[in-house]
N, C-alpha and C positions, 0 to 999 in steps of 0.2 A: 619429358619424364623418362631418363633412361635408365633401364631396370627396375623402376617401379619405385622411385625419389623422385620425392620432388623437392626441388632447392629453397629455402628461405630465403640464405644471407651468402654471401662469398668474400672472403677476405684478400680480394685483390691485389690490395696492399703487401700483406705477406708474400704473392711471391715475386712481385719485386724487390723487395729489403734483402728473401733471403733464400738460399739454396733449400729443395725441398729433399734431405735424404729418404725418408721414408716417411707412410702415413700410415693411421689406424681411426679403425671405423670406431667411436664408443658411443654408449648412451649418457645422458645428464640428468641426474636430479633435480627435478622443478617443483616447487610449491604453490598451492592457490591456483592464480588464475597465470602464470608467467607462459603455463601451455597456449591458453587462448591468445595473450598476448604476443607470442612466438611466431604463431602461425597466423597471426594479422603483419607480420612480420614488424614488430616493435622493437626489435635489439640493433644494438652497435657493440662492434667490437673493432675497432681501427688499431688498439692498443693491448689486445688481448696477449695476454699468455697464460702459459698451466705451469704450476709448480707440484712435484712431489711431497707431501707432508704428512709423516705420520701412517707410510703405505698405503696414502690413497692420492688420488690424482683431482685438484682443485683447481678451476678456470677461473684468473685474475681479470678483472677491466671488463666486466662483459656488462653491458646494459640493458635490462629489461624493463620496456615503461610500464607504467602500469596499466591493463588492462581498462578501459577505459568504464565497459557496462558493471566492470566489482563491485560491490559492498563489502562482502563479508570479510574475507581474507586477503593481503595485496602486500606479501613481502618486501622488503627494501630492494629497488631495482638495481641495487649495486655490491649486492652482497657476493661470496666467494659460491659462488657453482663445483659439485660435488659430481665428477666424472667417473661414470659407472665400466669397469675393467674389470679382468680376470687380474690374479695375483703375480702368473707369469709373467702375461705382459706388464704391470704394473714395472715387475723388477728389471725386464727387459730395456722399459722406458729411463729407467734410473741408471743406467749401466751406460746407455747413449745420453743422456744429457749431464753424467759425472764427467763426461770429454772436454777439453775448452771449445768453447764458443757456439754450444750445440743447447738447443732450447726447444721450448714443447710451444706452439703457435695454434690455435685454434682457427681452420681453413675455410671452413663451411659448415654451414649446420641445415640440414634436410630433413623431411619427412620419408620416415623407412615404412611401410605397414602401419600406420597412424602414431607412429613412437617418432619423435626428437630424436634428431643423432647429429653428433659430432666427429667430424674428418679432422683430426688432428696430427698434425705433422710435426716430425724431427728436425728442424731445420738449424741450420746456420748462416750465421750472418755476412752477408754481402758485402765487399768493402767497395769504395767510391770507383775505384775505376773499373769494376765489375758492374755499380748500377750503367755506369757509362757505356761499357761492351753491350750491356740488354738491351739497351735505346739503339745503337746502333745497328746492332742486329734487327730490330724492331723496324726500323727505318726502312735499315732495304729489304727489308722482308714487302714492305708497306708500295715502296717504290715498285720493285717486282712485280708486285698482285697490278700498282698503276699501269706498266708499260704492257702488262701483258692482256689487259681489257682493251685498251690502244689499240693494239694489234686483233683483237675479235671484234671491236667494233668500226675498223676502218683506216 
């Protein structure tokens, strides 16, 4: 828990696909029980992004199950999520992703002070022989950390 987050979910995925120019902390509108559900950590998002619509900021593809112990209330797990911004950045974000090939990707979602929060990032997308360059880099990064245990163990 560093700085006083603690992580739910991480979209790993993203940043392999894709360059991370910038990120921003928000909160998300939840209904019912999607909070409980959240923090038993019940979402997917592999396919997640945010679009701007109407000067507010909406999370596509996000999955929340349904809480399991509800009755009362239990929204649709796959409805559009309503990302909480200031107006500035809101216009700031629309200004970076009116660019080609530049998209809002939702990174992480963590526990801030008992609040839901979303790391949502400006990224761009990676083309094939860039995912190819990360793996390779990955590799001997991988190799590296191998030869160099080697060598402190013998």
């Amino acid at each position: 828990m560093a700085d006083g987050k603690k992580i739910i979910a991480e979209n790993r995925k993203a940043r392999f696909n894709y360059f991370i120019e910038d990120s921003i902390e928000c909160g998300i509108e939840l209904h019912g029980s999607e909070v409980k559900s959240i923090k038993a950590g019940n979402l997917s998002f592999p396919d997640g992004f945010a679009e701007i619509k109407g000067g507010e900021v909406w999370v596509q593809n996000l999955h929340i199950t349904e809480y399991a112990y509800s009755s009362a209330f239990t929204p649709s797990p796959d409805r559009p999520k309503r990302l909480l911004l200031h107006k500035e950045e809101i216009k700031r974000l629309a200004r970076k992703t009116e660019e080609k090939g530049y998209t809002l990707v939702p990174l992480e979602f963590y526990l801030k002070g008992g609040r839901v929060k979303v790391k949502l990032g400006v990224c761009k997308g990676k083309k094939q022989y860039d995912k190819r360059d990360t793996i390779r880099a990955r590799d001997m990064d991988r190799e590296a950390a191998r030869e160099f245990r080697r060598e402190i163990n013998g």
